[in-house]
MARKEDO-305195 format. One line per field, with one value per residue (C-alpha): x, y negated, z. Coordinates in steps of 0.1 Angstrom, whole numbers, always signed. Layout:
% residues N
c1: c(X / ...)
c2: c(Y / ...)
c3: c(Z / ...)
***
This chain:
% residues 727
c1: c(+703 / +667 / +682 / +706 / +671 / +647 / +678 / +677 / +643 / +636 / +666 / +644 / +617 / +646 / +656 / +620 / +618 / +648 / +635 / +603 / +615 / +639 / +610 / +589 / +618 / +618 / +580 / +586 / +608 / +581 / +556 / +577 / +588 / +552 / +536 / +571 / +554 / +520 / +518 / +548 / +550 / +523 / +506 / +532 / +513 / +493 / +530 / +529 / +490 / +492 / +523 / +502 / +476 / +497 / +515 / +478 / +471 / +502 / +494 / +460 / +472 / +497 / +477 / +449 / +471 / +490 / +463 / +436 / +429 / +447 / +475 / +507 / +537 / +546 / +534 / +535 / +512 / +514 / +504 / +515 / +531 / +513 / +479 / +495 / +518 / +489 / +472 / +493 / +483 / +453 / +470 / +488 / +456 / +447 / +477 / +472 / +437 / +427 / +420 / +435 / +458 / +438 / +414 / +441 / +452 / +410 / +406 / +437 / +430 / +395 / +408 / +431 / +405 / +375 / +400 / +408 / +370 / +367 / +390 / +381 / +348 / +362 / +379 / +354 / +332 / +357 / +365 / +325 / +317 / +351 / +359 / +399 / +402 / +390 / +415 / +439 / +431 / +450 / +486 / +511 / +531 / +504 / +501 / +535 / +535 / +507 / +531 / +564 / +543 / +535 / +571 / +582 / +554 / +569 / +605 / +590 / +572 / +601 / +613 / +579 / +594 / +626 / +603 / +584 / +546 / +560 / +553 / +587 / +609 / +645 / +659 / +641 / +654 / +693 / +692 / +682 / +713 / +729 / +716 / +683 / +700 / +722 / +690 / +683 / +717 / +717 / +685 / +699 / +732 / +711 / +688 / +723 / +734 / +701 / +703 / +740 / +733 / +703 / +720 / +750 / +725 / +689 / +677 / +695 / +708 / +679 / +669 / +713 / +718 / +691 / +701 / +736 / +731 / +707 / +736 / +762 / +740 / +737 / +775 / +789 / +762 / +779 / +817 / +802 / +786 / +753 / +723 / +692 / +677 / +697 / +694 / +659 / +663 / +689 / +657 / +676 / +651 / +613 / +600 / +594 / +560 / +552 / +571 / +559 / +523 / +495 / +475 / +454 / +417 / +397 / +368 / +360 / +371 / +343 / +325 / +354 / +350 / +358 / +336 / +337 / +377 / +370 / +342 / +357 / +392 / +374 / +397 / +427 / +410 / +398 / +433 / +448 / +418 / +427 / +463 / +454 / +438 / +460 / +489 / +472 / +471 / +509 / +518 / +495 / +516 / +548 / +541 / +530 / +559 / +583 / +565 / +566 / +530 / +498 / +472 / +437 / +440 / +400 / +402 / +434 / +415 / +385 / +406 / +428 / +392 / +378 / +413 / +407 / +374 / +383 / +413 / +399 / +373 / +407 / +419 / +445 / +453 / +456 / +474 / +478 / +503 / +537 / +558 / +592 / +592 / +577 / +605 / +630 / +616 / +614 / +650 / +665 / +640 / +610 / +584 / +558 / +537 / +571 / +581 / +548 / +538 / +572 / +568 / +535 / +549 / +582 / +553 / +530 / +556 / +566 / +532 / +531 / +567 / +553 / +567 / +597 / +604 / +594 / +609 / +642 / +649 / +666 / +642 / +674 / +665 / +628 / +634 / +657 / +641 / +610 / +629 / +648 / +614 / +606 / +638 / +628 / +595 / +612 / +636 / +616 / +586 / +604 / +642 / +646 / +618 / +636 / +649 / +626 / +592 / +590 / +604 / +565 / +555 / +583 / +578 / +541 / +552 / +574 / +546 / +525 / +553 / +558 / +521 / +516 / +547 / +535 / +498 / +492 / +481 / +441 / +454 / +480 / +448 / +429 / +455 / +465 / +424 / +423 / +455 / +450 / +411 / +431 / +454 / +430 / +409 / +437 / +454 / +419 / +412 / +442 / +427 / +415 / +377 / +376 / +380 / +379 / +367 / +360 / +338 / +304 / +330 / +347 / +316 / +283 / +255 / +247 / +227 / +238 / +232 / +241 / +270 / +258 / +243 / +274 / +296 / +277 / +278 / +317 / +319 / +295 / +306 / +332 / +299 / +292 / +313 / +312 / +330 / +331 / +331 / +348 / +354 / +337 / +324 / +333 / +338 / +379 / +371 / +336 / +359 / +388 / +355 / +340 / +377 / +377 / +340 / +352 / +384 / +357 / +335 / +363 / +382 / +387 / +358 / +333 / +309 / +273 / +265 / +284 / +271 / +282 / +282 / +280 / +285 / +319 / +304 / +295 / +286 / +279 / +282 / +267 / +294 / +291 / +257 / +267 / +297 / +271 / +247 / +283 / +286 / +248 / +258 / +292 / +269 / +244 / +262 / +274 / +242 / +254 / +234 / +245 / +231 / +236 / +232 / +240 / +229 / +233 / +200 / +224 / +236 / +201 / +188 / +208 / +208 / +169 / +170 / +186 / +166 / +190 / +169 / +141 / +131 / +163 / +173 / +209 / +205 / +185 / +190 / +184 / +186 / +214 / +242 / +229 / +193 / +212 / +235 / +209 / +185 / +218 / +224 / +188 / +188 / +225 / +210 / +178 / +199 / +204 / +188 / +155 / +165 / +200 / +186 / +164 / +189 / +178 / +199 / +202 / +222 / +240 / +253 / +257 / +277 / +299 / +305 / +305 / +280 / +244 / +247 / +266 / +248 / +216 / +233 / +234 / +197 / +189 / +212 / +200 / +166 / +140 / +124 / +97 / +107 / +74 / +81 / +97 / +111 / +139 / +161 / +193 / +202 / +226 / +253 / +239 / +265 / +254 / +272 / +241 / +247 / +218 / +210 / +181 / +159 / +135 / +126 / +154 / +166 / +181 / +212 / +211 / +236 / +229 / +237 / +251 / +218 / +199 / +181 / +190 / +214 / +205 / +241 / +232 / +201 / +201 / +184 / +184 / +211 / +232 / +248 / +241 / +259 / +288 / +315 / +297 / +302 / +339 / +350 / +332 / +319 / +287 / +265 / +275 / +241 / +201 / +192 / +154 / +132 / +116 / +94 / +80 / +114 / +127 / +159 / +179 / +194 / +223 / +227 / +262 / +252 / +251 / +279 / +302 / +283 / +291 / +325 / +327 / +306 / +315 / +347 / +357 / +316 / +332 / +360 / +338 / +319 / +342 / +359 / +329 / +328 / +365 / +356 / +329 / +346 / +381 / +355 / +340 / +372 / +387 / +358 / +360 / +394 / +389 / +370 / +388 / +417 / +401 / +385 / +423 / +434)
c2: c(+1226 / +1226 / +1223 / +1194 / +1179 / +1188 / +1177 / +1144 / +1136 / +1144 / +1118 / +1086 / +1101 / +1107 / +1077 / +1058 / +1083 / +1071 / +1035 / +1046 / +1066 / +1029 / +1014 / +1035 / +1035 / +999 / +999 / +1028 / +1003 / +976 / +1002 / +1008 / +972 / +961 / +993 / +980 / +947 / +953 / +984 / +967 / +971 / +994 / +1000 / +1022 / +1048 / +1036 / +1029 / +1060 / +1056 / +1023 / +1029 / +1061 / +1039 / +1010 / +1033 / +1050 / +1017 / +1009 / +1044 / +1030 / +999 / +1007 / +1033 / +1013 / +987 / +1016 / +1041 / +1018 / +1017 / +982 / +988 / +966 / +974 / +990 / +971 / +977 / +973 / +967 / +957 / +916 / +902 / +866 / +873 / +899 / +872 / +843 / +870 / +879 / +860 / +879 / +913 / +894 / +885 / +921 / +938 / +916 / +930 / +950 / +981 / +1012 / +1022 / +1041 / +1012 / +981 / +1002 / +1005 / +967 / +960 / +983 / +963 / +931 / +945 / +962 / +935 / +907 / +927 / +936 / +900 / +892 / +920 / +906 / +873 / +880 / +902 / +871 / +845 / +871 / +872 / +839 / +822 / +806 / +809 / +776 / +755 / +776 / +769 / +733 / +733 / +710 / +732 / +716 / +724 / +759 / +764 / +750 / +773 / +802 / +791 / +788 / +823 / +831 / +808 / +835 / +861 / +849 / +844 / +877 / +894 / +885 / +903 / +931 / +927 / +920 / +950 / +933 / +908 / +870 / +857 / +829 / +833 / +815 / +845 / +871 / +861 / +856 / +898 / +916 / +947 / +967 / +951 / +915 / +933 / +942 / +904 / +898 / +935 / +920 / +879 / +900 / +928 / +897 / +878 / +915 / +919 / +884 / +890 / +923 / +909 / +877 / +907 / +929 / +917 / +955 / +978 / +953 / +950 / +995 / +1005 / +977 / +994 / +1030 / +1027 / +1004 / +1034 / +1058 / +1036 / +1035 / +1073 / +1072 / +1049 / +1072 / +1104 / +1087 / +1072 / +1106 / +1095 / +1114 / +1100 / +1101 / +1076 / +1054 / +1058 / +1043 / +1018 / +1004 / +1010 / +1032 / +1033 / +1058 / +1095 / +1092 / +1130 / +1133 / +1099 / +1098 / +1115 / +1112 / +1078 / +1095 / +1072 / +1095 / +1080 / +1045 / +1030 / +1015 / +994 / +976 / +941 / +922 / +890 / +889 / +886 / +858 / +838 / +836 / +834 / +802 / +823 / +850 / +828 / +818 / +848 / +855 / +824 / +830 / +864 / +850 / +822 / +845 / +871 / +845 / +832 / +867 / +875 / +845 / +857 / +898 / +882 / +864 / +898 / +918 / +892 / +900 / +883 / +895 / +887 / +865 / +875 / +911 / +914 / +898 / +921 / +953 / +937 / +928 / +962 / +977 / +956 / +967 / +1007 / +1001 / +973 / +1009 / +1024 / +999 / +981 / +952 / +926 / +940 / +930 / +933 / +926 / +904 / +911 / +948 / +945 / +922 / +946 / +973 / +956 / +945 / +978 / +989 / +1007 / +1013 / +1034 / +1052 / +1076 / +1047 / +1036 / +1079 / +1086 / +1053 / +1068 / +1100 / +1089 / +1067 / +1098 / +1118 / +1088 / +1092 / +1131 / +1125 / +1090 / +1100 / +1111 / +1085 / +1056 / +1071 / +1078 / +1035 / +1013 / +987 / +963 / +974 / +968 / +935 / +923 / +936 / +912 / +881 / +887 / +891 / +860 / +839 / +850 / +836 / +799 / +803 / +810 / +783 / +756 / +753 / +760 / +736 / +709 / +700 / +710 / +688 / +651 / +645 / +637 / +667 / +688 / +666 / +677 / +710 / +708 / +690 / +719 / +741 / +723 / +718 / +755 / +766 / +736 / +737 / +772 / +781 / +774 / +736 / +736 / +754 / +725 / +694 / +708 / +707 / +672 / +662 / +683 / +663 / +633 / +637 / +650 / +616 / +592 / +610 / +614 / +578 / +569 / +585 / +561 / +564 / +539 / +559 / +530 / +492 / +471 / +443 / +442 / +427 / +465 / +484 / +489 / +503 / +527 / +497 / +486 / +452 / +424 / +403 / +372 / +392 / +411 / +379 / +363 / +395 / +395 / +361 / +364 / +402 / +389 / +384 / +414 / +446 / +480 / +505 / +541 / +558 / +595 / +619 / +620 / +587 / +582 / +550 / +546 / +554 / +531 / +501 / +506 / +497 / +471 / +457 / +454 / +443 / +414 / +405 / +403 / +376 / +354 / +358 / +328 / +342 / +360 / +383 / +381 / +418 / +449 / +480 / +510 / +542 / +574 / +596 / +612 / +609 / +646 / +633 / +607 / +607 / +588 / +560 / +554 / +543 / +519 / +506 / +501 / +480 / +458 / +461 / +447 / +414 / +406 / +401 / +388 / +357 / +355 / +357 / +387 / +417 / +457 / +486 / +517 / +542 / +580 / +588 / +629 / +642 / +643 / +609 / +597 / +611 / +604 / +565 / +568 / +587 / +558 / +534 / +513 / +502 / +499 / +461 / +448 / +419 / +433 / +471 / +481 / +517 / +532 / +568 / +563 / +534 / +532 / +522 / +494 / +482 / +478 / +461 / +436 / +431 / +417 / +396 / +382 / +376 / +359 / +330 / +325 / +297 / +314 / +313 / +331 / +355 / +365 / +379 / +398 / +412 / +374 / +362 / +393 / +388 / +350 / +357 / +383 / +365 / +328 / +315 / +315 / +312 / +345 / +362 / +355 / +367 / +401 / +403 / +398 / +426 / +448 / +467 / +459 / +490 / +495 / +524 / +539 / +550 / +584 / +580 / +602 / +580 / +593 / +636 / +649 / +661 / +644 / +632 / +591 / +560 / +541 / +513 / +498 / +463 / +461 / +433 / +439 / +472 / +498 / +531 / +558 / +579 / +612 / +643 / +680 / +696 / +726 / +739 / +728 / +698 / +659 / +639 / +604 / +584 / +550 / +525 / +500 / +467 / +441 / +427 / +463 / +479 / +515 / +538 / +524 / +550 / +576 / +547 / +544 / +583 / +599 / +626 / +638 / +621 / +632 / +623 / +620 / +586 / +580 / +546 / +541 / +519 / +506 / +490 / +469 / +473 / +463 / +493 / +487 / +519 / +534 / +530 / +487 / +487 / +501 / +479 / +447 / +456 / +457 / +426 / +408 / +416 / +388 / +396 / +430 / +416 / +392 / +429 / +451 / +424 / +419 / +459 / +464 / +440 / +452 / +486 / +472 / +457 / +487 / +512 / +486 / +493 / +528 / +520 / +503 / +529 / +558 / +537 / +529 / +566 / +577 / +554)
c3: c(+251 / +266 / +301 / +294 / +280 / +307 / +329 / +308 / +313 / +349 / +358 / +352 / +375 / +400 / +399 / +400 / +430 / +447 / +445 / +461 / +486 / +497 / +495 / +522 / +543 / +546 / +551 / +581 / +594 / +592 / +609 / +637 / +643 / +643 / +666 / +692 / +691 / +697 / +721 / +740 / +783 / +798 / +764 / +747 / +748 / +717 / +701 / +679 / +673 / +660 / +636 / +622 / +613 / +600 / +576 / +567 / +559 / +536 / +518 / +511 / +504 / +481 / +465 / +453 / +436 / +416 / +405 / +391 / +353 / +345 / +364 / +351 / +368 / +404 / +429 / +468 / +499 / +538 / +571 / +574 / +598 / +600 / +615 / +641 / +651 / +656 / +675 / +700 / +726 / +728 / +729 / +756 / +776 / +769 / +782 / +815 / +821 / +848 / +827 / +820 / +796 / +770 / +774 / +766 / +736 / +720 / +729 / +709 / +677 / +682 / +681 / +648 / +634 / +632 / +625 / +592 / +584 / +588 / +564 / +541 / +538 / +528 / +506 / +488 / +494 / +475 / +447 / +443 / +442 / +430 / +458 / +456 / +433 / +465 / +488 / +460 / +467 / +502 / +498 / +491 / +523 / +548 / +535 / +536 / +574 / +580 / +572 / +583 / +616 / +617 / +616 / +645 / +664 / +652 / +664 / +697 / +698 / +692 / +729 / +739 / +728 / +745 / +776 / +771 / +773 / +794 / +783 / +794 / +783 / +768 / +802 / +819 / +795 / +799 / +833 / +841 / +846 / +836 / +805 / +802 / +799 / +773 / +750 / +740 / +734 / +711 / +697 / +685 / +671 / +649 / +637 / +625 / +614 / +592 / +579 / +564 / +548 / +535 / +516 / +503 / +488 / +484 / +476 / +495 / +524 / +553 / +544 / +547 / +582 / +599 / +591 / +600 / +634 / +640 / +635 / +650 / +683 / +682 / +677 / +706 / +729 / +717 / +721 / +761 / +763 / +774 / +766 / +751 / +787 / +803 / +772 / +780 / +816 / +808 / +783 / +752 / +734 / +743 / +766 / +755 / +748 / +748 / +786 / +802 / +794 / +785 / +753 / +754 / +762 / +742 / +744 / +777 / +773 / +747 / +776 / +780 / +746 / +753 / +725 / +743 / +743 / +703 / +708 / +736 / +713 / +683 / +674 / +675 / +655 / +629 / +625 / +616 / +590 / +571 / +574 / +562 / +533 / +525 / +528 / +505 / +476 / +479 / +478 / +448 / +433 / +442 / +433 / +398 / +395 / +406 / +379 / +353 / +345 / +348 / +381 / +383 / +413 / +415 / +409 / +431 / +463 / +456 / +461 / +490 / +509 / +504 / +515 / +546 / +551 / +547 / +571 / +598 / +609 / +624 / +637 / +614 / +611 / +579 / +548 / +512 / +487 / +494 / +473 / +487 / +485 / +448 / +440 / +454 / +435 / +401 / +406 / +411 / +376 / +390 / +365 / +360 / +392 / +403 / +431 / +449 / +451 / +466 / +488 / +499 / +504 / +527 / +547 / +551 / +564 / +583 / +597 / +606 / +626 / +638 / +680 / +672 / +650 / +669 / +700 / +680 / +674 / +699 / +710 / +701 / +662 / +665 / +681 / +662 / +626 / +643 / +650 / +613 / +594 / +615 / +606 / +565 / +572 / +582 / +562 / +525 / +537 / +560 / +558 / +520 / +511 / +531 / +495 / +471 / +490 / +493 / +528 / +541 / +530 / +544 / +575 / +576 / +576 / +602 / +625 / +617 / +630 / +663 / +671 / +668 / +689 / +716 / +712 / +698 / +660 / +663 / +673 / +640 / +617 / +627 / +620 / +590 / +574 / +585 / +571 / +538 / +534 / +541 / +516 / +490 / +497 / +496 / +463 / +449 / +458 / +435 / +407 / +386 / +382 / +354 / +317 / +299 / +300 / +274 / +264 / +233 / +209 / +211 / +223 / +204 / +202 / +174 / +152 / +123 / +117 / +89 / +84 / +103 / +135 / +137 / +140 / +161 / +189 / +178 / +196 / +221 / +228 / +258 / +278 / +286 / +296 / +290 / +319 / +317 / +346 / +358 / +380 / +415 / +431 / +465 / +488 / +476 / +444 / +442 / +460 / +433 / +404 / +429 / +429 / +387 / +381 / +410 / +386 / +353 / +365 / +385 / +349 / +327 / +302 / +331 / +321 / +329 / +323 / +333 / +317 / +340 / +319 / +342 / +315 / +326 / +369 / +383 / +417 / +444 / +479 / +508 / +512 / +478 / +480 / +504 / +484 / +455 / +477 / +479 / +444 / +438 / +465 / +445 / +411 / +430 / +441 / +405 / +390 / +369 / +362 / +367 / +343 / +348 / +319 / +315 / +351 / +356 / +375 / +410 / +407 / +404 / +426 / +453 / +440 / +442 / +475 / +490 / +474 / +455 / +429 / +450 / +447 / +431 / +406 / +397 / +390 / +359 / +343 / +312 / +303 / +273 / +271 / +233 / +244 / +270 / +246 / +220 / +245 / +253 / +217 / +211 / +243 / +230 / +191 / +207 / +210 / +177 / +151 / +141 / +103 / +111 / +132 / +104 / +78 / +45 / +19 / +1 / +36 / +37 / +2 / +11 / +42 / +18 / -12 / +3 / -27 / -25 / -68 / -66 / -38 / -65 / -91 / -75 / -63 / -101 / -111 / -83 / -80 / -56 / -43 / -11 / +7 / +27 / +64 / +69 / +34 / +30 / +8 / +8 / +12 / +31 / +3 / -26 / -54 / -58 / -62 / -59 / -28 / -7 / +11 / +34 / +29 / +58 / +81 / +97 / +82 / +104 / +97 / +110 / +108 / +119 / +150 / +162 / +167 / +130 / +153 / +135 / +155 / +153 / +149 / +135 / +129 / +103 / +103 / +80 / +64 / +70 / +40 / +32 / +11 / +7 / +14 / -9 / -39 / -34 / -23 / -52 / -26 / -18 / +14 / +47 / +58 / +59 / +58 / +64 / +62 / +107 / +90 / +59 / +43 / +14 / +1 / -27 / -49 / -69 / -93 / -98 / -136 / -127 / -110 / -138 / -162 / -140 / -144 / -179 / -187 / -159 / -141 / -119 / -109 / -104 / -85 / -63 / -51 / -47 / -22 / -2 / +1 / +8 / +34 / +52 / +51 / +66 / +96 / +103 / +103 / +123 / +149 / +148 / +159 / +186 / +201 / +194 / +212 / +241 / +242 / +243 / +271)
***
């Protein structure tokens, strides 16, 4: 019984070995195809060197992602395709040197090698500072043209192979005869080969074609009887490195450090590190996606950077996790550490047998595993997005494609910034930076005022408008408000004031500034005035730093829209008869009752009381049905903040009603209400009010109308601005 259980319980770890140990076979593979690509020709000496230390890498790679303390699910690691593809037209220019072999092979691994520390750092740097949300910014077409690019490379590299170093062109590769013309023709068929076993099985398809063409090969050479030697000279497997050269001496080849390869095709190199890190965050995405669990984006770049760093001092190039072999391994139920261990232990061994391993695969089989990872690449980001993008986006993608197989990757880098900041200006540009617009018969200031004052800025309120503003200001987005503040003073009612409230504005740029001086000439000419209110400390200071104020008629600014709405209130009430503008509690009641008899019946009832400045005369939760008029002065309402401080939320002048709600909810005051100066107000009592209504109820009736009134007005202006603070 205790066997059957051990028995029992070491089969999952057999199986989660199994997985890894697919899994490292199809990263050996990768290893191999990758060395055959970059230590192709002369410099296959460095072959074996380079797949030891793109398979160290992998182990490292894979290693961190699976032993640290949040770990999630199994998740794998290795050396990328996309920046050794945009860089190999500098191992090109290398390999056509006049140096010697051990030498071609160090200014190669240098290339690798600082292109990764370069990335490393980075990364670390955009994990540190947060930088990935402004890579994340890049249009999804352009990054998707970016990496479909890199595949079209790798295509094309593939032939390098096949031309061992060689940078010929396919009409060059066909046209050589006998077995070496068959090897590109071997190579196109085991691409097509890979392709089909990969859409039959998604896990075990690419790992079981390569295997048994391996095999197959061995087979037909047994059946021809040829030995391994003449398959050597007919070019169908790479040279013998142990028999045809010696070990690279790199001891004595350090002089020969080519720095200035690196800094003369620096635009190539900085290609393949933003590839690199571009690609590193789509696979991120697609790993999270794979292992249905949520990676820190931040964290995950961290480790990937300092992975770089470790493994750019040998020599590697660009790794990071791999999506497709994490997907493969989720699908087929890997959990737990079991598969990456066993991954990392088939790639170790991988490593220690790294000559006869490499020297053991047809060149046909690294070829064409290079032109098939290729095709995936256009496949996944160009030709299966042909119907999932808009067709100008997919178009982009494509023009990103060709430029970089014409005009080489830097070239495509370059147009697909400028197209991506075009696009973000025009779509931003659409945005609308208008929140909300509205006019003084909607918009207020936080004063309360009295019947007749109110009215009067009711019908007078069309005069002047109130825009919120958003977002960032720029010259589309500043044209867009010059282009509404033009359509309110041609309309039918024009405005002579246009309140500008900056509240919801981060920044400003340059052009901006100068779409404002265009701004200030359109009111000009309509003898309109412009306030601006709510200015951040950036926005003002770059409106002062190009002196927009300075010495003109239309701007004005205040530091709250309350303070310039008040100010436009007062200037609008000016205008009125010097009696009406005047009110006291007598023309409040007048204006609510429509009888001057009435409105005297009420002041009689009422008490007259003086209320000294800084009077506290109605407490915040106080039980009180007493209901105040001001005769003459200003009370404030203020409620607590977050932080104990008082909140001023509304002013009161004569004429205003205070108290009201408190009378009809039954409920305590929500609020502090203090005398700003020395005030009069009229108090009627709670105790009055019920004893109107049982001496004189249509009295009674007459009051409670006005108040239902004046409530319905002013919940009918809150409203209106919670509406328009919706739109």
């Amino acid at each position: 019984m205790s066997a059957f259980t051990d028995a029992k319980s070491a089969s999952p770890r057999l199986k989660q070995a199994a997985i890894g140990v697919v899994i490292g076979f199809d990263n050996l593979g990768h290893a191999v195809a990758l060395a055959a690509l970059v230590f192709a020709g002369e410099m296959i000496a460095g072959a074996t060197i380079g797949m030891i230390i793109f398979l160290v890498a992998a182990i490292l790679g894979t290693l961190s992602l699976n032993t640290r303390r949040s770990f999630a699910a199994p998740m794998f690691s290795n050396v990328q395709n996309v920046p050794i593809a945009v860089l190999i037209p500098v191992i090109f220019l290398i390999h056509t040197m006049d140096l010697n072999d051990s030498e071609k092979i160090l200014n190669v691994l240098l290339l690798l090698g600082l292109t990764a520390i370069m990335t490393g750092i980075a990364m670390i740097a955009i994990s540190a500072f947060d930088l990935g949300r402004m890579i994340r910014l890049m249009p999804f077409a352009v990054t998707t043209g970016y990496l479909a690019a890199s595949g079209t490379l790798l295509i094309r590299s593939s032939f390098y192979v096949v031309c061992e170093g060689q940078n010929c062109s396919l009409l060059t590769i066909f046209s050589n005869a006998g077995s070496t013309g068959l090897i590109p023709v071997l190579t196109i068929f085991f691409a097509m080969l890979l392709w089909c076993a990969a859409r039959l099985s998604k896990h075990f398809g690419t790992v079981s074609c390569v295997a048994l063409s391996i095999a197959l090969f061995y087979l037909v050479l047994f059946v021809l009887d040829v030995d391994a030697t003449e398959a050597r000279s007919a070019g169908l497997l790479p040279e013998n490195l142990s028999a045809a050269r010696d070990v690279p001496d790199f001891a004595a080849s350090f002089s020969a450090l080519k720095f200035d390869i690196i800094l003369e095709n620096w635009p190539i190199v900085t290609a393949a590190i933003l590839l690199g890190i571009f690609g590193a965050m789509l696979n991120v995405a697609g790993a999270e996606i794979a292992v249905g669990r949520d990676v820190d984006t931040r964290q995950e770049t961290f480790r990937a950077g300092a992975v770089n760093l470790l493994t750019g001092c040998f020599g590697s190039s660009v790794s990071y996790v791999s999506p497709g072999n994490t997907a493969i391994a989720s699908m087929i139920g890997a959990k737990g550490r079991y598969a990456p261990f066993a991954a990392c232990i088939v790639m170790g061994g991988g490593a220690l047998f790294a000559n006869e391993i490499y020297t053991s695969v047809p060149r046909f089989v690294s070829a064409g595993l290079l032109m098939f990872l290729g095709i995936s690449i256009v496949n996944k980001w160009l030709l299966s997005e042909w119907r999932r993008q808009r067709f100008s986006d997919w178009l982009l993608s494509f023009a990103i494609v060709a430029v970089a197989l014409t005009l080489k990757m830097p070239t495509a880098i370059v147009l697909g910034i400028v197209t991506a900041s075009l696009i973000f200006a025009v779509n931003y540009g659409r945005l609308s930076v208008i929140r909300n617009s509205a006019n003084l018969g909607r918009v207020r200031s936080t004063v309360d005022r009295g019947p007749l004052q109110t009215d009067f800025l009711d019908q007078h309120g069309h005069e002047i408008a109130v825009v919120s503003l958003q977002g960032f200001l720029f010259f589309g987005s500043v044209m867009q408000l010059s282009a509404h503040i033009r359509n309110l003073l041609k309309q039918t009612q024009p405005v002579n004031t246009v309140v500008l409230d900056f509240r919801g504005v981060s920044r400003i740029d340059g052009a901006a500034i100068v779409a404002l001086h265009k701004l200030e000439l359109l009111a000009s000419e309509r003898f309109a005035q412009v306030i601006l209110c709510e200015l951040n400390p950036h926005v003002l200071q770059e409106i002062e730093r190009r002196s927009v104020l300075e010495g003109s008629r239309t701007f004005k600014v205040y530091d709250t829209c309350d303070i310039a709405l008040e100010t436009l209130e007062d200037d609008l009430l000016r205008r009125l008869p010097l009696a009406a503008s005047e009110e006291t509690a007598k023309s409040a009641l007048i204006e609510m009752t429509g009888s001057q008899d009435i409105a005297e019946r009420f002041l009689t009832i009422m008490d007259r009381e003086l209320v000294p400045e800084g009077t506290l005369l109605l407490k915040e939760g106080e039980k009180s049905g007493d209901v105040f008029i001001i005769d003459q002065g200003s009370l404030s309402v203020y409620i607590k903040g977050k932080d104990g401080k008082d909140i001023r939320v509304l002013k009161q002048k004569s004429g205003a009603i205070v108290g009201e709600i408190a009378s009809y909810s039954g409920k305590g005051r929500t609020a502090n209400v203090v005398a700003d100066s020395q005030t009069v107000v009229y108090r009627f009592a709670e105790n009055r009010i019920r004893g109107v209504q049982e001496s004189e109820p249509v009295l009674a009736a007459i009051w409670h109308k006005g108040m239902a009134s004046a409530l319905a007005k002013k919940l009918q202006r809150t409203n209106q601005i919670l509406g328009d603070q919706t739109l």
